[in-house]
N, C-alpha and C positions, 0 to 999 in steps of 0.2 A: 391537491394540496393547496392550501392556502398561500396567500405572499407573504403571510407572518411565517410557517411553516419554511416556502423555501430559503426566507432572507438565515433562519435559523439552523437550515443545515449546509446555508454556504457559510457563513461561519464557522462553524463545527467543522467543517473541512478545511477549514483555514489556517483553524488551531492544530488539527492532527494534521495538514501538510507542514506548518513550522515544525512542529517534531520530526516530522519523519526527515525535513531537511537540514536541522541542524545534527542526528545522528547519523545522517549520510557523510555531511560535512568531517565530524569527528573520523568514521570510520577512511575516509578519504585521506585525511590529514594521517594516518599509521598504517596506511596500507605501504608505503616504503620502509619501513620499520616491522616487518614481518618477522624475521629471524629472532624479533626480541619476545619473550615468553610474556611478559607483562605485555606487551603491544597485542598482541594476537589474544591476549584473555582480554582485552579493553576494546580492539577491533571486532573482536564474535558478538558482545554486550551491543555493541553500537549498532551492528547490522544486524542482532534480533530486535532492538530497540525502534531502527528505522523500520523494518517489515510489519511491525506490531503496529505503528504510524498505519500502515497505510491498510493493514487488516481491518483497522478501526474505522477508517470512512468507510469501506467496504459493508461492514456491518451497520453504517449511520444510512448509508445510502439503502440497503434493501430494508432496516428496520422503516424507516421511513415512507419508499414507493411500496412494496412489497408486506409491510407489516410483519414480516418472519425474519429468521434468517435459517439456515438448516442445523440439522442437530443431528448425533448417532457419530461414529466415530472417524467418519470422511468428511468432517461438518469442514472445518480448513479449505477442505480443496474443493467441494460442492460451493464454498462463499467465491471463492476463486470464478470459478465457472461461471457463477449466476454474474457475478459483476462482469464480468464479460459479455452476454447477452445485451444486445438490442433487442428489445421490446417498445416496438410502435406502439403510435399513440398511449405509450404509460411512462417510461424512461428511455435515455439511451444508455449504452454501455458505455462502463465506470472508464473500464480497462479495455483497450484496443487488443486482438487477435496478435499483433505484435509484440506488446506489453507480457500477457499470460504467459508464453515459456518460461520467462525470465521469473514470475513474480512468482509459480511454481517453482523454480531453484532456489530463490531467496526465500520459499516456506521450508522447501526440504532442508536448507540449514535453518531455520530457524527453530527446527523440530529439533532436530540434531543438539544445538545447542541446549533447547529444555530438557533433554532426553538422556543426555553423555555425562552424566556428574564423574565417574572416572575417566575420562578419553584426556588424552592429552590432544593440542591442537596440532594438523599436518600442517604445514608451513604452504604447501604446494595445494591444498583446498582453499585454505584463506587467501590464495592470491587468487584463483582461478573465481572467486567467491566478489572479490574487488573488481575482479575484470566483470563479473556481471552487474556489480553495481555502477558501473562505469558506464553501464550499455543501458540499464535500467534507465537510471535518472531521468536524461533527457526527455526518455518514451512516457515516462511515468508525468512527469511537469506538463507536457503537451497536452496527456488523456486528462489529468484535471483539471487545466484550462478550458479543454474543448467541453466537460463533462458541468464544470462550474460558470460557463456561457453560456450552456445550455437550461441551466437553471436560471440564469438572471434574463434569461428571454423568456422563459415561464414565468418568471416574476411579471416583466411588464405584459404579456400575454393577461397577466391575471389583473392586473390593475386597468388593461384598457377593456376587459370583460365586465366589470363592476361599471 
């Protein structure tokens, strides 16, 4: 990749990390407010909104190293996986071995949400759902730091090679 290339998809990661953080924030800000029917339809929206965030680098990152991303009807959780993967000398991994449980629970409700037009919401998933984005976050902040540091050292990498 180029330096134009990588300066362009740490960017791009920058703007889908502000999304993914300020609908974390929102869904954070009603997770005490569970019992309320409007909170729980506005915190599910939030925390499918936050996962979409962070599906989305996911897919900027391997469209970018990778030139694909997967397809066929497990494409979600093969994106999951691949961004996981350390692959020397081409990328490192998006997402830490730490990170992936959780960011597989926060797909399985985010499926759940595109998927349930009649469900009403359990009060006791939407918290158990908070308590992983609670545990999420921190893990999630670190591996794009560590993942978008590792891209501004292939930046300078690339300008001290020119």
């Amino acid at each position: 990749m180029t330096r134009a290339d990588l300066a362009v998809l740490i960017a791009a990661i920058a703007g889908d990390r502000r999304a993914a953080e300020r609908h974390a924030a929102l869904a954070l800000s009603l997770s005490d407010r569970l019992n309320d029917e409007v909170c729980q339809s506005a915190f599910a929206a939030a925390m499918h909104h936050f996962y979409s965030a962070l599906e989305s680098i996911a897919e900027r990152v391997l469209r970018a190293f990778d030139q694909t991303i997967p397809r066929g009807d497990r494409w979600h959780q093969e994106l999951l996986e691949l961004a996981a993967l350390d692959v020397p000398d081409h990328r490192p991994a998006l997402f830490s071995e730490t990170t992936l449980p959780l960011m597989r629970r926060s797909l399985a409700f985010r499926h759940f949400f595109r998927h349930a037009y009649a469900a009403t919401w359990d009060r006791v998933e939407l918290e158990h759902n908070a308590a992983t984005l609670r545990a999420l976050l921190p893990l999630v902040e670190a591996d794009l730091e560590r993942f978008t540091g590792a891209l501004r050292a292939a930046m300078q990498d690339t300008e001290s090679d020119s």
